[in-house]
Structures are given as structure tokens and as C-alpha cells.
N, C-alpha and C positions, 0 to 999 in steps of 0.2 A: 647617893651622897647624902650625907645628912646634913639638915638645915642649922646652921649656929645657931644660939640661941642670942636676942638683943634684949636689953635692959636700956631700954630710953631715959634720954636727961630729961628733966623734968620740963627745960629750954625745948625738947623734942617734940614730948607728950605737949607741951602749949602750940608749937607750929601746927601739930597733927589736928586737935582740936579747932587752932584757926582755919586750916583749909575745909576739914569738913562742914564746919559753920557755913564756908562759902557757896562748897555745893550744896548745901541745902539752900541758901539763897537764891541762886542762881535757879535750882526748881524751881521755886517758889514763884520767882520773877518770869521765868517762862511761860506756867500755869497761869500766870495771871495776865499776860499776854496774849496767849492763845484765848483768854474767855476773851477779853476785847476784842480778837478777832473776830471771834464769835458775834458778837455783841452787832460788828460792825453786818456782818451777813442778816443778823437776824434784823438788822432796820432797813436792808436791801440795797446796800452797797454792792456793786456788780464786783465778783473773784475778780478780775482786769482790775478794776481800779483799787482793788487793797494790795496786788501784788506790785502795783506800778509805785504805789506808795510806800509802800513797806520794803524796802532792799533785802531784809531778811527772806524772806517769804515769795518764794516762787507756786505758781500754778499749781504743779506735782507734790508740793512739800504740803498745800494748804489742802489739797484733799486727803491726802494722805493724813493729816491731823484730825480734821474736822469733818472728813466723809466728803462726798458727791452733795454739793447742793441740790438741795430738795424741789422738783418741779411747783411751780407756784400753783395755786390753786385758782379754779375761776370760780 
């Protein structure tokens, strides 16, 4: 079947434009999330208490993002 063709209102082309703005934001905001989490490991916050704090951010999700914490060194 062939695809019709659309010609957006210009009303269209601006929604289209706002949502995309959003999900750029919304990366954005993510990315800059995930580095404070980071942030938060690299000052030695134990995974348990970022996950206990953080409701987004379970165990599985946080290595999964940021890898296996790193054996401390002596």
C-alpha cells in the first residue's frame, strides 16, 4: 500500500518542533543525572544508599549504566 503523502500546518510543524525540543531535554537531563550519580560513587557513596535514595534507580539499572563498581584499591 502506498504511504499518502502529508503536508503539515505550520500549527503541526510547531507541536513537532516542541516535542522534539523535549526529548532533547529530557536526554539532556538524564545525562546529567547519571554524571551525579557518578559523582556520587566516585566520592564513595555505597550502590545501597544511592539506590535507597534515588527511587528511579534500582541496583540492576545502576550497573547497567555505570558498570560494576570498581574494587577499591589498598
Amino acid at each position: 500500500m502506498i504511504r499518502p503523502t502529508w503536508t503539515p500546518t505550520d500549527e503541526q510543524l510547531a507541536a513537532i518542533k516542541r516535542a522534539q525540543d523535549a526529548w532533547v531535554a529530557r536526554d539532556a537531563a538524564e545525562d546529567a543525572a547519571w554524571r551525579e550519580t557518578q559523582a556520587l560513587r566516585d566520592a564513595g557513596v555505597p550502590d545501597l544508599a544511592i539506590c535507597d535514595r534515588i527511587a528511579q534507580v534500582s541496583k540492576p539499572t545502576l550497573n547497567r549504566r555505570l558498570g560494576p563498581r570498581k574494587a577499591r584499591e589498598s
